[in-house]
C-alpha positions as CSV (number, residue, x, y, z in Angstrom):
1,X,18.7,-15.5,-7.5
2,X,17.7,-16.1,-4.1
3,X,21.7,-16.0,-3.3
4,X,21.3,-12.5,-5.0
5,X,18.7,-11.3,-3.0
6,X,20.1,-12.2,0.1
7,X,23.1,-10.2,-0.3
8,X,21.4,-7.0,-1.0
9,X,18.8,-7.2,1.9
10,X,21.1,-8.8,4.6
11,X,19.0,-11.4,4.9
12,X,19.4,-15.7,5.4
13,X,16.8,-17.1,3.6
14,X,15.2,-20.6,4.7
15,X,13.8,-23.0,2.4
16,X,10.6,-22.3,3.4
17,X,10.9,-19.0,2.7
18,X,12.3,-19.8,-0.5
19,X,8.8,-21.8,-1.3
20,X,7.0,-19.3,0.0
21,X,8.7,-16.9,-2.8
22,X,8.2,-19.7,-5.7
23,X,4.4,-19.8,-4.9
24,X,4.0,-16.6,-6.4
25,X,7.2,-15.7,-8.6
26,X,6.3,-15.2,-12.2
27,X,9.6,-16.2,-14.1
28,X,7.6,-14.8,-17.3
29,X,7.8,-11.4,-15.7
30,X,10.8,-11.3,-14.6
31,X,14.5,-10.0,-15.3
32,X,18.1,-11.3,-14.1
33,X,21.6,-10.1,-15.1
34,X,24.2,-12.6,-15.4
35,X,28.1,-12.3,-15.2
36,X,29.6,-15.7,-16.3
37,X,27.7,-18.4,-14.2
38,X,26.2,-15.2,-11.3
39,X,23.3,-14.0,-11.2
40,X,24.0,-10.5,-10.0
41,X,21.0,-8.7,-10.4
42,X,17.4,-9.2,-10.7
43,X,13.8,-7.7,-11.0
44,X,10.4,-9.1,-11.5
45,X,6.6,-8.2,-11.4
46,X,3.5,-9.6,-9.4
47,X,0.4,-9.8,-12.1
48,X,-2.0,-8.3,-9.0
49,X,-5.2,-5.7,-9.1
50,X,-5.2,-2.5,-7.0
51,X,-8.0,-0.3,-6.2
52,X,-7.8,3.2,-7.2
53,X,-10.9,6.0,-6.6
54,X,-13.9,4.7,-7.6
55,X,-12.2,1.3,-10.1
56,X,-10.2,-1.4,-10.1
57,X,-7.6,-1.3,-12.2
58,X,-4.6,-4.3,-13.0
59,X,-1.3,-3.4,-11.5
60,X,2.2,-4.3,-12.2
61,X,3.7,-5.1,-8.9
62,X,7.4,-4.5,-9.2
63,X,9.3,-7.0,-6.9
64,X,12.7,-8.9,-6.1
65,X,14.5,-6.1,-7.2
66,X,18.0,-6.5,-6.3
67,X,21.6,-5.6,-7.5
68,X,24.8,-7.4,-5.8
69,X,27.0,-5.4,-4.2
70,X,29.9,-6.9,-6.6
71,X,28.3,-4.7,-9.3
72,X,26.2,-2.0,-8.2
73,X,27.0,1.5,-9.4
74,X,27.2,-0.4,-12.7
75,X,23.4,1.3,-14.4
76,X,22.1,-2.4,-13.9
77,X,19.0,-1.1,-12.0
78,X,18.5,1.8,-14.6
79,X,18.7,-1.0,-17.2
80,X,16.0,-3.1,-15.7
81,X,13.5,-0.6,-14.8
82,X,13.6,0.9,-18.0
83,X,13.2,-2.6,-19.7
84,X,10.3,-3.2,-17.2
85,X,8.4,0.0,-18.5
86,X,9.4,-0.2,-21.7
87,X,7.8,-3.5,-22.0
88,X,5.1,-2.6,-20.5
89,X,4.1,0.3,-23.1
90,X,5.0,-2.3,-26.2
91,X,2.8,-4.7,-24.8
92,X,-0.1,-2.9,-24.1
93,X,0.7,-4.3,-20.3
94,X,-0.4,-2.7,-17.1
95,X,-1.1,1.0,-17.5
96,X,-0.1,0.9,-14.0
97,X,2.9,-0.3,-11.5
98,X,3.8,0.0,-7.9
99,X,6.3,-1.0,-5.7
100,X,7.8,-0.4,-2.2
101,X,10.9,0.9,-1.8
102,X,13.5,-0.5,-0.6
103,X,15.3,3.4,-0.2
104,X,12.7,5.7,-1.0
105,X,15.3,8.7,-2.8
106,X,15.5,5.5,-5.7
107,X,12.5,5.6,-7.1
108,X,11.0,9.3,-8.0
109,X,14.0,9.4,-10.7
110,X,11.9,6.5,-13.0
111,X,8.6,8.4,-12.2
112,X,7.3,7.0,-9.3
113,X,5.5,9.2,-6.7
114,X,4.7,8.1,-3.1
115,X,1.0,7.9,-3.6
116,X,-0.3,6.1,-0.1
117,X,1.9,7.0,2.4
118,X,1.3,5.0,5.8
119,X,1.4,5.6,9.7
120,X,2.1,3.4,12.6
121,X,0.5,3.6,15.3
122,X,1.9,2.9,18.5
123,X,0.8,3.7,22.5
124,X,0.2,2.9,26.2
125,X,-3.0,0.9,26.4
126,X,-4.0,1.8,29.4
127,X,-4.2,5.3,28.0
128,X,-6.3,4.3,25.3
129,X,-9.7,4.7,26.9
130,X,-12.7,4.8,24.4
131,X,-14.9,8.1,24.0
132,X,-18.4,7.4,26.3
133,X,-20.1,7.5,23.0
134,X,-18.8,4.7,21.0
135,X,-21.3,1.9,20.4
136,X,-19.5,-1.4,20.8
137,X,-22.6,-3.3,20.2
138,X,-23.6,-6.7,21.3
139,X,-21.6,-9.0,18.9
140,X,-18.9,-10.8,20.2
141,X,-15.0,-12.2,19.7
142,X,-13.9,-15.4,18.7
143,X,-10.3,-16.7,18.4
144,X,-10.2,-19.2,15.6
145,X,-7.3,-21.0,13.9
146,X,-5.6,-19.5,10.9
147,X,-7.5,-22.8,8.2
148,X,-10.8,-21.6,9.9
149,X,-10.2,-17.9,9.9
150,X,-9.4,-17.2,6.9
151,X,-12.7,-18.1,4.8
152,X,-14.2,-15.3,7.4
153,X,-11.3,-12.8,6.7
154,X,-11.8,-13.2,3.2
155,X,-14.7,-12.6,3.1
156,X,-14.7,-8.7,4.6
157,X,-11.6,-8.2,3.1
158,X,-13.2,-8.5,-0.4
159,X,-16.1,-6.6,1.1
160,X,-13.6,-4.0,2.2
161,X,-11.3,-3.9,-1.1
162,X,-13.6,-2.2,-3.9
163,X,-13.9,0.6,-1.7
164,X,-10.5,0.8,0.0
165,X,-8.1,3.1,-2.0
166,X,-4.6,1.3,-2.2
167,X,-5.7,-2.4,-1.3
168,X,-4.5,-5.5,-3.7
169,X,-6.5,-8.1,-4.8
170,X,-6.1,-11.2,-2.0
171,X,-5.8,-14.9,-3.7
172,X,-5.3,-18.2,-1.8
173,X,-1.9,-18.0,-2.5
174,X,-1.6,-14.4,-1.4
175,X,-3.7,-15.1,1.7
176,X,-1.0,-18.5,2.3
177,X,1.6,-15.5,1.8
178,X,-0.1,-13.3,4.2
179,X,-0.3,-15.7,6.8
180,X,2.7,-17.3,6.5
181,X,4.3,-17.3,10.1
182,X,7.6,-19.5,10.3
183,X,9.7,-18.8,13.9
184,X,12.4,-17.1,12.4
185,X,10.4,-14.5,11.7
186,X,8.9,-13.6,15.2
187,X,11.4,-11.7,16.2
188,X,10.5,-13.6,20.5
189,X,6.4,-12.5,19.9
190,X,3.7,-16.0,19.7
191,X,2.7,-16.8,16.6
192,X,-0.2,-15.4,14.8
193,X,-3.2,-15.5,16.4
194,X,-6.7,-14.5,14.7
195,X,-10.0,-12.8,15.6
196,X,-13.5,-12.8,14.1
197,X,-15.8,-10.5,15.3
198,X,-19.9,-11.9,15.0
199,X,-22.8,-9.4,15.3
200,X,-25.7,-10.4,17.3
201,X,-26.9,-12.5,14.7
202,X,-24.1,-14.4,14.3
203,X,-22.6,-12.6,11.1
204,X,-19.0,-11.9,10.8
205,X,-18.5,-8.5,10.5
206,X,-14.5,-8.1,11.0
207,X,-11.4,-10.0,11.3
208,X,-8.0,-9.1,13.2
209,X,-4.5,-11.1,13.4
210,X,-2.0,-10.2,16.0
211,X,1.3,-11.2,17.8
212,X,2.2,-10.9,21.6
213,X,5.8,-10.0,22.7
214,X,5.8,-11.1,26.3
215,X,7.7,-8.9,28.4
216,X,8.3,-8.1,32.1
217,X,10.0,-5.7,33.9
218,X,10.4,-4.5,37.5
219,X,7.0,-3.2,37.6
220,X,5.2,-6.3,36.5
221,X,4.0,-7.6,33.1
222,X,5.2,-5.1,30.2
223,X,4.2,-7.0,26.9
224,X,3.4,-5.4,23.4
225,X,0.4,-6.6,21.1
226,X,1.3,-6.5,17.4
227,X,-1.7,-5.7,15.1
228,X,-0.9,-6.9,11.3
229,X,-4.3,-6.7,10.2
230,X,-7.4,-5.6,10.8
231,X,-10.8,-5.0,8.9
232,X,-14.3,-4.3,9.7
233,X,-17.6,-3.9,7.9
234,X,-19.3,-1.8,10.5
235,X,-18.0,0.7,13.5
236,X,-19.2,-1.7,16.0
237,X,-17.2,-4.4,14.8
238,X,-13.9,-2.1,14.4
239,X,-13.8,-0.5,17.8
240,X,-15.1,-4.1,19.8
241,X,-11.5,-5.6,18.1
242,X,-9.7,-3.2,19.2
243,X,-10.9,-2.6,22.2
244,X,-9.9,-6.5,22.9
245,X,-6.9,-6.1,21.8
246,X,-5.9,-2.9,23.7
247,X,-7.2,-5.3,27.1
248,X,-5.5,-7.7,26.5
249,X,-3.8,-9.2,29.6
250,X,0.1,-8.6,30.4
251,X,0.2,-6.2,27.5
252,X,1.2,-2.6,28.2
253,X,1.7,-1.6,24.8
254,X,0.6,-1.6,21.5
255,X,2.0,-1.2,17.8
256,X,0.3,-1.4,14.7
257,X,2.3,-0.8,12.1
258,X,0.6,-0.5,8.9
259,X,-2.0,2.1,8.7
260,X,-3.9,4.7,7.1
261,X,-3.3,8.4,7.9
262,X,-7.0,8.6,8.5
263,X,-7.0,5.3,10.7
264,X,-10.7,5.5,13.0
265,X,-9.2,4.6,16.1
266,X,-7.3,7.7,16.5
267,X,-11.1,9.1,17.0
268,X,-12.7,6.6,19.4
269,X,-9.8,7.1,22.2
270,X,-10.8,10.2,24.7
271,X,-7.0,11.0,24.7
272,X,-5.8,11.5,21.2
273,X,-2.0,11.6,22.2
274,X,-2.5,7.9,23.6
275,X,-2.4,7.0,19.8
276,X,1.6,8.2,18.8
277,X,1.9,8.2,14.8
278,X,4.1,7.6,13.0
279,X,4.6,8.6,9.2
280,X,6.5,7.1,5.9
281,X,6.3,6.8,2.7
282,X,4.2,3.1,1.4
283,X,3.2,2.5,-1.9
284,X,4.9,4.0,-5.1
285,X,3.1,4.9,-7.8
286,X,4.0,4.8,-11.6
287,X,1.9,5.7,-14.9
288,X,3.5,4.0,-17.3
289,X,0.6,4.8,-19.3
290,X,-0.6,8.1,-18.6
291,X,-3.6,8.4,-20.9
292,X,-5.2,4.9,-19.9
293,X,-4.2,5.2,-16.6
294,X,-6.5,9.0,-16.2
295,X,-9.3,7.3,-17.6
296,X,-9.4,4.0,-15.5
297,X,-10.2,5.8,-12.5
298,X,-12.8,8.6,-11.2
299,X,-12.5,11.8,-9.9
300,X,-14.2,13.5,-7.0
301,X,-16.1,16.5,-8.9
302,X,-16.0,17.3,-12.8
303,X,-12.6,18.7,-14.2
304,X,-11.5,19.9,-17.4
305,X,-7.6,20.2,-17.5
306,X,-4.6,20.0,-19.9
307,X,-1.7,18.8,-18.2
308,X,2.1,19.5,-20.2
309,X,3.6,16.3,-18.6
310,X,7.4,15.5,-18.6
311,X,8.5,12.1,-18.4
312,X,12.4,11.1,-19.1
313,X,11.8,7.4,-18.4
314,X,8.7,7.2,-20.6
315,X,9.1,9.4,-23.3
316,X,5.7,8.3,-25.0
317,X,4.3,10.1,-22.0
318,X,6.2,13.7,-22.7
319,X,3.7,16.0,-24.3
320,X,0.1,17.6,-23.7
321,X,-2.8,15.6,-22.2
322,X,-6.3,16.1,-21.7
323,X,-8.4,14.9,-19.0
324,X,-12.7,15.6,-18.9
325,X,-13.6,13.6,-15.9
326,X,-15.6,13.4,-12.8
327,X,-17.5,11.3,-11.2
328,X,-18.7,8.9,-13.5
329,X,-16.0,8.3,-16.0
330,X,-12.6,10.1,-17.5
331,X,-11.8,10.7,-20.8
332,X,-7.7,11.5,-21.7
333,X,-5.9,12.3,-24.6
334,X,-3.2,14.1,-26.7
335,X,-3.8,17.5,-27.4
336,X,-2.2,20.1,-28.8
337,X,-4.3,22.7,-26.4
338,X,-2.5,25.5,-24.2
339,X,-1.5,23.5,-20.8
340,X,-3.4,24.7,-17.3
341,X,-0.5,22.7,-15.2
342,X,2.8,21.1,-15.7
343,X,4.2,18.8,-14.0
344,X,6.2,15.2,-14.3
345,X,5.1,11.7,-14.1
346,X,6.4,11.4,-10.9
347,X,3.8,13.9,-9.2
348,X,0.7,12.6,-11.4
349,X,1.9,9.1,-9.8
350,X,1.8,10.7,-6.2
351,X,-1.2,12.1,-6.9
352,X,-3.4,9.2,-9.0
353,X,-4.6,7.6,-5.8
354,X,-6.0,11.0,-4.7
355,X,-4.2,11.1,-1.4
356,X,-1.3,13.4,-1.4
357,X,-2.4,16.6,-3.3
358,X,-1.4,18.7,-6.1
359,X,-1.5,21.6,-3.9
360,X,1.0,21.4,-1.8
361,X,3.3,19.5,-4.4
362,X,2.9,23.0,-6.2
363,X,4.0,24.7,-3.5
364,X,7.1,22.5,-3.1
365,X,7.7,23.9,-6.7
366,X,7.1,20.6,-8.6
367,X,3.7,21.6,-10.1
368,X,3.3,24.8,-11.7
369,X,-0.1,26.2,-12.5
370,X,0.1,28.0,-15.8
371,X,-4.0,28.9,-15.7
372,X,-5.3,30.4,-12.9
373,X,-7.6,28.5,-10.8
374,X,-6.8,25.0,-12.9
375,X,-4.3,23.9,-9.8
376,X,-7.3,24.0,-7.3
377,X,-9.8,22.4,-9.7
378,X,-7.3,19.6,-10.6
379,X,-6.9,19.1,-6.7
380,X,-10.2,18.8,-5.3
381,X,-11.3,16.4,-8.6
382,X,-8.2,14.2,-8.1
383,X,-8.8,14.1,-4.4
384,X,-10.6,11.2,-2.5
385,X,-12.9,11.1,0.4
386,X,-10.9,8.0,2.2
387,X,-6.8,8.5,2.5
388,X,-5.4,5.8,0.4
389,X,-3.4,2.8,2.3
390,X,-1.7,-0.4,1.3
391,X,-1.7,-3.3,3.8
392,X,0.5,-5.5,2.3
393,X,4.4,-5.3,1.3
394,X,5.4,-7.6,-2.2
């Protein structure tokens, strides 16, 4: 398997990494195809939670998906993706998956819709001056080890999560993944390093972990700081991290490279061009159930809408379904009631985290509004006050 995957992502696994892999691999979950003694393709799922607007709802986390390149254009990655959702619907599984993609033109064909797309963010430090206004307050930074930091970062992270559209549920074993820092994977930066940020009563109130790429040029020191996470509880908190890693010394740069599109700092800096973004796609999307997956989350005002779905890879979702929702619970079933908009699965799973919006998906031509009016309704209920992000690649 791990040959397999190796292949496909031009990649040389170490043992290490192949433990790290094993930790969390669920061989009940998962798929392989075999020619004679090969493994030549596989695909598996990650038993994990994900927040959606206003619930948390289980998620199958579609991973190790891989066909060798001895037998792709074969149908084996049609054949397990289908199997994956099929057995999902018999088993009254996860009403919801996700992945990343690998090639994001794969995907949208088995209904999956880029529902949290990401930015990087990337700039000149020295450019990256702080409006006079922003209230840095009198906690302070600490630099901890990672077996000391981590009780701290999980403990805003979890404070963080049940509010923070698109974030997975964190175990020990997925914090041991998170941090996991072997050399080879460095690329020349230090190793991790971690933050906690204390308020002036000692509290921890946010937690950062970063990289430093050393560098010097002709000019002097030229180095890069790498932010791979950061979280706060309180503005204070956010901007005082920051603001010591923008500082830091020899560092002329600065790259963080997952984000939301709504990230804070690119409103505390007086120069907003200092912060350059980036955008891509991030997490996919699927309803494999559409029905239970309507219901498990909430909507921003109260709707009323029949959506005529089409859905070639789930065929139990093709029809008519009615959503009566807002904030304080959904409702959704078959009806045989006139449709206000149809669409496929693949643009109800873009827009289910309530980030990119039915509107301008209709104006692409992938929604169609058959009743007046019901396209902006639908769009302001399904949309969210936070942009939805996902931290963490699986």
């Amino acid at each position: 398997m791990w040959r397999c995957m190796g292949d496909v992502f031009a990649e040389t696994p170490h043992d290490s990494d192949r433990d790290l892999d094993a930790s969390v691999f669920e061989p009940e979950r998962s798929l392989i195809a075999v020619d004679g003694e090969d493994i030549v393709a596989t695909a598996g799922i990650f038993s994990r939670e994900l927040t959606v607007p206003g619930a948390i709802v289980p998620m199958a986390g579609v991973t190790f998906v891989a066909v060798a390149p001895t037998h792709r254009r074969r149908g084996l990655l049609t054949q397990m993706i289908t199997r994956q959702l099929n057995e999902l619907h018999q088993n009254q599984g996860e009403a919801v998956a996700a992945l990343w993609a690998s090639e994001s033109a794969i995907y949208q064909r088995f209904g999956y819709g880029n529902a949290a797309p990401r930015a990087a963010l990337t700039g000149a430090t020295r450019e990256t001056a702080f409006r006079p206004e922003v209230d840095l307050g009198t906690g302070r930074v600490r630099r901890l080890d990672e077996d000391k930091v981590r009780p701290h970062a999980r403990a805003v992270y979890d404070a963080l999560r049940p509010h923070t559209v698109g974030w997975l549920d964190r175990t020990d074993i997925w914090w041991a993944r998170r941090h996991y820092d072997p050399e080879h994977w460095r690329d020349g930066a230090t190793e991790q390093r971690y933050l906690v940020h204390e308020d002036s009563d000692g509290q921890v109130t946010g937690w950062a972990s970063y990289r430093i790429k050393g560098d010097f040029g002709q000019t002097g020191p030229n180095g890069m700081v790498q932010i791979l996470d950061l979280g706060a509880t309180t503005p204070s908190a956010y901007a005082v991290l920051w603001r010591f890693l923008l500082d830091h010394d020899l560092v002329r740069r600065f790259r963080r490279r997952m984000c939301s599109l709504d990230e804070p700092l690119q409103h505390l800096v007086q120069n907003p061009r200092a912060v350059e973004t980036e955008l891509s796609d991030g997490l996919w999307v699927r309803l494999v159930d559409v029905a239970r997956a309507l219901a498990a989350r909430r909507y921003s005002t109260e709707i009323d809408v029949v959506f005529d779905v089409a859905d070639v890879a789930c065929p139990w979702n093709t029809g008519r379904w009615r959503l009566a929702a807002g904030p304080d619970g959904a409702q959704c079933s078959a009806t045989t009631d006139p449709a206000d908009l149809q669409l496929t699965s693949t643009e109800l799973g873009a827009a289910y985290l309530g980030g990119p919006s039915l509107t301008p998906l209709a104006r692409a031509g992938r929604v169609r509004e058959l009743t007046p009016g019901a396209l902006q309704r639908a769009a302001t209920a399904f949309g969210w006050h936070t942009a939805p992000w996902c931290p963490e690649v699986f």
